[in-house]
C-alpha positions in Angstrom: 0.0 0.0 0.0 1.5 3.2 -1.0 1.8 6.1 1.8 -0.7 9.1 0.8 -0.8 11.2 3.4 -0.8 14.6 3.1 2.3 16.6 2.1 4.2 18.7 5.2 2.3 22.3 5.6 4.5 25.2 4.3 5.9 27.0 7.4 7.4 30.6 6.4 8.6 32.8 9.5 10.0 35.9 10.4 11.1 38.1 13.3 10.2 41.5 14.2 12.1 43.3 17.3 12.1 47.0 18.3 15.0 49.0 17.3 14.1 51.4 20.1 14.3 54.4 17.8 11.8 56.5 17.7 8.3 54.7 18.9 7.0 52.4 16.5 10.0 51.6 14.7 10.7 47.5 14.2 13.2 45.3 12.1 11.8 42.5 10.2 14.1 40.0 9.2 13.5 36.5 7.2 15.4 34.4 5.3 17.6 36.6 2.7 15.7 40.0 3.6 15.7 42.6 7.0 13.1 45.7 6.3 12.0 48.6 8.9 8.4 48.8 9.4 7.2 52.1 10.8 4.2 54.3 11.5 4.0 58.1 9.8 5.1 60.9 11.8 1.2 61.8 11.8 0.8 59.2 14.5 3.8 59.5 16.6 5.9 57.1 14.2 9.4 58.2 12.5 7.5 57.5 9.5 11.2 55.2 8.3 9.3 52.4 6.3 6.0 50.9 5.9 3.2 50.7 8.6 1.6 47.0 8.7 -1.0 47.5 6.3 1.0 49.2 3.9 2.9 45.4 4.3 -0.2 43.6 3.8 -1.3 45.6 0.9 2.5 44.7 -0.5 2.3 40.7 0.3 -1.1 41.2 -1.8 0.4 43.2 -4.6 3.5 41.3 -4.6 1.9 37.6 -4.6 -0.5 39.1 -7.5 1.7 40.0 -9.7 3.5 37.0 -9.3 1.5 34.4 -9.9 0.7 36.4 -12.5 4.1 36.3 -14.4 4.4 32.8 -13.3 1.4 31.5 -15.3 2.2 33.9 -18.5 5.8 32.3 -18.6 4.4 29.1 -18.0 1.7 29.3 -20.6 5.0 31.4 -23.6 2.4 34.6 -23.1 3.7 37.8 -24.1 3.5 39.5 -20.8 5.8 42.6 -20.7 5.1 43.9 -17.5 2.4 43.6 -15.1 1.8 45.8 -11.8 -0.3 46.2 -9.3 -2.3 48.6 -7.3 -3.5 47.8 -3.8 -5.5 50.0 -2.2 -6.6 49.5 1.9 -9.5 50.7 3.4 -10.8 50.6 6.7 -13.7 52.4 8.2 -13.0 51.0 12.4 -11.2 48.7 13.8 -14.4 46.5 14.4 -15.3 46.2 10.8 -13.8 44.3 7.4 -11.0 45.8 5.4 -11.5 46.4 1.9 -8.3 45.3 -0.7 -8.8 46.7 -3.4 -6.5 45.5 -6.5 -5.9 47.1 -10.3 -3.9 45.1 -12.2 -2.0 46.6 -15.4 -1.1 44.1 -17.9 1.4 45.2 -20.5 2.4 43.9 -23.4 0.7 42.0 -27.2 -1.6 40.1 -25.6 -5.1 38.9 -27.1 -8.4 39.6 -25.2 -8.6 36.3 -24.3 -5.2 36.3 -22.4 -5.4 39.4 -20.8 -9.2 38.2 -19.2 -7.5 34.8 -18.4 -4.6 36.2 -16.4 -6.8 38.7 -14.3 -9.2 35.3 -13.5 -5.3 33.9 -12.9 -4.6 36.7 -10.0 -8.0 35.5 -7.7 -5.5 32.2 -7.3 -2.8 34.1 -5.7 -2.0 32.6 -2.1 -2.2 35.8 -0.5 -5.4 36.6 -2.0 -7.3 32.9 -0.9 -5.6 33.6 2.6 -7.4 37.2 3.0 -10.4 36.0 1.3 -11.0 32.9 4.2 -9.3 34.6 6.6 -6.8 32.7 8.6 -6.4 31.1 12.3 -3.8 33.0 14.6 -2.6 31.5 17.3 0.4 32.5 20.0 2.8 30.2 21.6 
C-alpha cells in the first residue's frame, strides 16, 4: 500500500524586534531580507518604512503579480510587465477591510489572455488567505 498522506504544511517565518528608535520603529528579518516597518510621523511614528498594512497591501500586490508572471511564462504569453495597485480601506477597527486590486497588464496580448490572467490573479495565495481569513494563534 502506497503512503498518501498529506504533504508537510508550508511554514514561512519571520522576526520582528524593536530598534528602540523613535516609537514604533521594528526590524523584520527573514530568510535573505531585514526591512523597517514604521508608522507616519502623523501618529507618533518616524514615519522610516512601511506601517503593517501598507505590508499587507505589499504581500497582496506582490503575490498578484507574481503568480501572474508565473502563469504567462508558464503558458509562452507575451507578458511585458504587469503591476499592481493595492488600495486599503478601513472604516474601524471593528469592521472588514476592503483590498482593493488594479492590475495593469502590458504587453501584445489577445483579449482572451489578458481576461485569463486577471481570473489567474484570484488564485494568488495571498489573495485565498485574505479572502478565508486565517487562524492566529500564540505560543
Amino acid at each position: 500500500m502506497s503512503d498518501q498522506s498529506a504533504p508537510a504544511p508550508i511554514t514561512q517565518g519571520v522576526i520582528v524586534a524593536e530598534t528602540r528608535l523613535g516609537k514604533f520603529q521594528v526590524l523584520a528579518r527573514g530568510p535573505g531580507f531585514a526591512l523597517l516597518a514604521d508608522e507616519p510621523g502623523a501618529v507618533g511614528g518616524l514615519g522610516s518604512g512601511p506601517d503593517p498594512y501598507d505590508l499587507l497591501s505589499s504581500a497582496l500586490g506582490a503575490c498578484t503579480a507574481m503568480t501572474i508572471r508565473l502563469y504567462a511564462d508558464r503558458k509562452e504569453w507575451p507578458l511585458a510587465r504587469v503591476q499592481v495597485d493595492v488600495r486599503h480601506q478601513r472604516a474601524t477597527l471593528q469592521t472588514r477591510d476592503r483590498f482593493e486590486r488594479a492590475i495593469s497588464l502590458e504587453g501584445p496580448l489577445d483579449d482572451a489572455q489578458r481576461a485569463r490572467l486577471l481570473e489567474i490573479a484570484e488564485r494568488c495565495p495571498v489573495h485565498q488567505t485574505l479572502e478565508r481569513g486565517a487562524e492566529l494563534s500564540r505560543s
